[in-house]
N, C-alpha and C positions, 0 to 999 in steps of 0.2 A: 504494500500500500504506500509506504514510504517511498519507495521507488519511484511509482507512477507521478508522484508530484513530481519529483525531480527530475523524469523524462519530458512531465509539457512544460515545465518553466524552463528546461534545455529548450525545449522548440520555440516558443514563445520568443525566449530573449533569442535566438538564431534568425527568426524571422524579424525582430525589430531590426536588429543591425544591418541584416539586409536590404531592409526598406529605408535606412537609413544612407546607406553607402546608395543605393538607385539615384535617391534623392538627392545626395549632393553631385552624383556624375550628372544628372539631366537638369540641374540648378547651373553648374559652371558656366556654360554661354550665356546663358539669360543673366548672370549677376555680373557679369563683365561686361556686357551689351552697354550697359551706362556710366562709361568711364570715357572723357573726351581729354584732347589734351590742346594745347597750341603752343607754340614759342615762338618767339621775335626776338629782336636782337637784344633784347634787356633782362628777357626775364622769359621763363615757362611758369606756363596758366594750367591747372590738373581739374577739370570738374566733374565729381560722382553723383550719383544718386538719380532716381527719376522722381519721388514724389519730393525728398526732401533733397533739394541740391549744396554743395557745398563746394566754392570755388577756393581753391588756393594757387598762390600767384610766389613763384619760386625766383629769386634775382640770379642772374647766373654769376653773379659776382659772389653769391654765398655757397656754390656747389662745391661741397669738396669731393665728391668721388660717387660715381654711379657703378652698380650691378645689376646683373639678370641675376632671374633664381624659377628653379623650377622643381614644384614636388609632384609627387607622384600623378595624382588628378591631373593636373597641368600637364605632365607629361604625356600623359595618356592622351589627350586631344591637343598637342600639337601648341600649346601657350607657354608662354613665358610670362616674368614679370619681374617688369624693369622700375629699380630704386634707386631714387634722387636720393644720397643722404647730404643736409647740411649741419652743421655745428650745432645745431638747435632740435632737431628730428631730421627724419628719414619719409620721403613722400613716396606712395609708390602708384605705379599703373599697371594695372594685372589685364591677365588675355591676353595679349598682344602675342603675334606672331612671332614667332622666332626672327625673320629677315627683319618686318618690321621693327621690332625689339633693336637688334642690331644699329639697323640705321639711323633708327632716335637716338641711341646712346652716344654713335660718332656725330651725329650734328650737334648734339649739345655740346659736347666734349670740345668742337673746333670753336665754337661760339664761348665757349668759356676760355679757352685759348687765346683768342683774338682781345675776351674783353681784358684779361688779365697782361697782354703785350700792351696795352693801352693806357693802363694804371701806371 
C-alpha cells in the first residue's frame, strides 16, 4: 500500500517536470520575440517587454567588455545571448542569432574603439 503512493507521486512529479521543461522549450521564441535593440554613435538603446516596456540606453563610453553565452535551451534552437557589461551592471539581449550575435558585438566593439581614440 505504501508503495503504491510512492509509484503515483513518482509519476505525478515525472509528468510535472515534463510539462514543465515542454513549456519552457515552446516559451523561448515567444519571450525573446520582445527584445529590440538600436545603436548610434553615442550610445546603444536595449528595449524589453511587450505589455510592460522598459528602455535602457547604454553610453558606449561606459562598455567595458561584451560576451555571448549560451545554455543549453538556447543551444538547442540555435540562440545566443549577447552581454553588454558596464562598471555599474551587465545588460543583456537574449535570442539572437549566432551571426547576428557576432556582428552586434564587432560593431559595438569598433564604435567603442573609435569613441575611446577620441577621448
Amino acid at each position: 500500500m505504501h508503495s503504491t503512493w510512492i509509484n503515483k507521486a513518482t509519476i505525478v512529479l515525472t509528468i510535472i517536470v515534463i510539462l514543465v521543461t515542454l513549456a519552457s522549450l515552446l516559451l523561448v521564441p515567444y519571450r525573446y520575440t520582445f527584445h529590440r535593440y538600436e545603436i548610434n554613435e553615442t550610445e546603444v538603446a536595449i528595449q524589453t517587454g511587450f505589455f510592460f516596456r522598459k528602455t535602457t540606453y547604454i553610453p558606449l563610453v561606459r562598455i567595458q567588455h561584451i560576451e555571448t553565452s549560451q545554455g543549453p535551451i538556447l543551444r538547442l534552437v540555435n540562440l545566443t545571448e549577447l552581454s553588454i557589461h558596464t562598471a555599474a551592471s551587465t545588460h543583456s539581449l537574449s535570442g539572437l542569432d549566432i551571426a547576428t550575435a557576432a556582428d552586434l558585438r564587432n560593431q559595438i566593439l569598433e564604435l567603442v574603439e573609435v569613441i575611446r581614440e577620441d577621448v
